[in-house]
C-alpha positions, 0 to 999 in steps of 0.5 A: 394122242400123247399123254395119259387120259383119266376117268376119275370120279370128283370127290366132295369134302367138307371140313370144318373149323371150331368155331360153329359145329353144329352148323357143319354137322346140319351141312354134312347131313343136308350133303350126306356126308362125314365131316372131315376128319380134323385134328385141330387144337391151341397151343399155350401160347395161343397158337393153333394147330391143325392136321387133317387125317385124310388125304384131300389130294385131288379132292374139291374142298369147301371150309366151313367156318362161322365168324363168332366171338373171337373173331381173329381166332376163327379167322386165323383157323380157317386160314391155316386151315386153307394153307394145310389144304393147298400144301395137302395138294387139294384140287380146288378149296371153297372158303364157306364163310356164312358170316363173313368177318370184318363185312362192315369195314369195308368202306373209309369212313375217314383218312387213315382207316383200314378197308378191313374186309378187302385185308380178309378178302386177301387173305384167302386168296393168299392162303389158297382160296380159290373161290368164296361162299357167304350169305348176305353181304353186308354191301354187296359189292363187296363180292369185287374184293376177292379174286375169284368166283364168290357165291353170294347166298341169300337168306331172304327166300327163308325168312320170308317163307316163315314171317309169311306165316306170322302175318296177313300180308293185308295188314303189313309194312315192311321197314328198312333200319335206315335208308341204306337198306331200302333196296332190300326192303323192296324185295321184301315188300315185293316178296309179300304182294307189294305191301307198304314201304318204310324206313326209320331215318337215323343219323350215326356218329362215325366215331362211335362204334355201333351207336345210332340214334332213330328219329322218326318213321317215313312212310305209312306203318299205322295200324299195320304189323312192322316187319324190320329187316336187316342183314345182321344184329349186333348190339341190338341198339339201332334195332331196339330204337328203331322198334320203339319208333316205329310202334311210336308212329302207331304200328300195331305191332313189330316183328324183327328179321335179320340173317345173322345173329351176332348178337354181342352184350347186351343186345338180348336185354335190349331186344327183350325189353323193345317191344318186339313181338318176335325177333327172327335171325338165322344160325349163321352164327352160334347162339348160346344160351346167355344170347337168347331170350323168350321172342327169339326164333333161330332158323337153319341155314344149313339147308341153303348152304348145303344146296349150294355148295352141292350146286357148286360140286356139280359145276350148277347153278347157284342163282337157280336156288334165288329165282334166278335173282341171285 
């Protein structure tokens, strides 16, 4: 047989942007590992600089970075970062994006508008991704605009498990923000024995961003705890609306869940002052001090990642860590 043949042992490696790292450091430790070492800084005039000290030739690589404000900032990092790794002659590059920026654009609402997440899908892959990780996609569909294998996590096995604790599955309804997140809500409410299902109708002016008016509740909430899931909280104001209708239409009381905590001014005023009993969002994102308030619980994501990014390494199955429903 021509050629040389090779036994080499793989090697996992995880880098990390600026943006979230305390998140890195939870995944390294769920993969018990270092964190790569990683010299990365802005210059005067804004641009940003990175260097990695390690050789990564041959080495499957997984980029973790967390969208949060500013939003391009962090994006451009992990690109430049992706583009160092392909140049560094890494074998294989994972981009971990828990959060994946621009998620909502990623449909024309109107001619002339950008479809913004399929620009970033692009991107990576120019940049030399060779494959996608996220958690809860704001569409699902939206796995088609990468070029490439995308593993696209859950966070609902993790919300459930906690909000199981803080209701009697008896004396619950599970409610969609709008009609658009009923398919979820029906996981959810399957998830708690098939309790009831509702959603808030809403109507929203496409020309105002993250403004939406709640209008009533159908389905039957009274004298049930409300459970409102959504993938993500922005400004808090479709959420702190739809919480005062909902316990408008006679819930006794009302517990929030979403994945992603973006949580942009004022939305911890608004969600403070809603009427919540407990607003439950995941570390996908940083949350700073002047974004938190009394009802607000943060649960770790690093768990789910770190399993699945290990999963990966392995040549798993990530559907395994879903019950197979992934």
């Amino acid at each position: 047989m021509t050629g040389i043949i090779t036994h080499g042992e793989k090697r996992l490696v995880l880098a990390s942007g600026r943006a979230h790292p305390e998140l890195a450091s939870a995944v390294a430790r769920e993969l018990d590992i270092e964190e790569l070492p990683t010299t990365a800084y802005d210059f005067a005039n804004g641009e940003i600089y990175v260097r990695f000290d390690e050789s990564v030739r041959g080495a499957d690589v997984f980029v973790l970075q967390s969208h949060t404000t500013p939003i391009n900032q962090w994006l451009m990092e992990q690109l430049i970062m992706v583009d160092a790794l392909k140049r560094a002659s890494a074998k294989r590059i994972t981009v971990v994006a828990p959060f994946y920026p621009y998620a909502r654009q990623d449909k024309k609402h109107r001619g002339r508008e950008p479809i913004s997440a399929r620009l970033v899908a692009d991107l990576y892959k120019t940049a030399g991704a060779d494959r996608l990780m996220s958690v809860d996609l704001h569409a699902a569909q939206s796995q088609g605009f990468f070029d490439g294998p995308v593993d696209h996590l859950w966070a609902q096995p993790i919300l459930t498990d906690y909000v199981r604790t803080r209701v009697d599955p008896a004396k619950t309804a599970v409610v969609s923000p709008d009609a658009g997140r009923i398919r979820v809500a029906e996981q959810w409410a399957a998830k708690f024995g098939g309790v009831p299902l509702a959603f808030v109708h809403k109507t929203r002016d496409i020309h105002k961003p993250n403004q939406a008016v709640a209008n009533r509740v159908v389905g039957e909430v009274k004298g049930r705890t409300a459970v409102l899931v959504d993938d993500l909280i922005d400004t808090g104001g479709t959420i702190a609306e739809a919480v005062k209708v909902v316990l408008a239409a006679g819930a006794s009381d009302v517990i929030v869940a979403a994945t992603h905590g973006v949580l942009s001014h004022p939305a911890a005023q608004r969600l403070s002052e809603s009427g919540a009993r407990e607003v439950i969002v995941t570390d996908t994102l940083p949350i700073p001090a002047e974004k938190r308030f009394p009802q607000l619980t943060v649960l770790p994501i690093a768990p789910l990642l770190g399993r699945a990014i290990r999963e990966v390494f392995d040549d798993g199955s990530v559907t395994s860590l879903f019950e197979g429903n992934a």
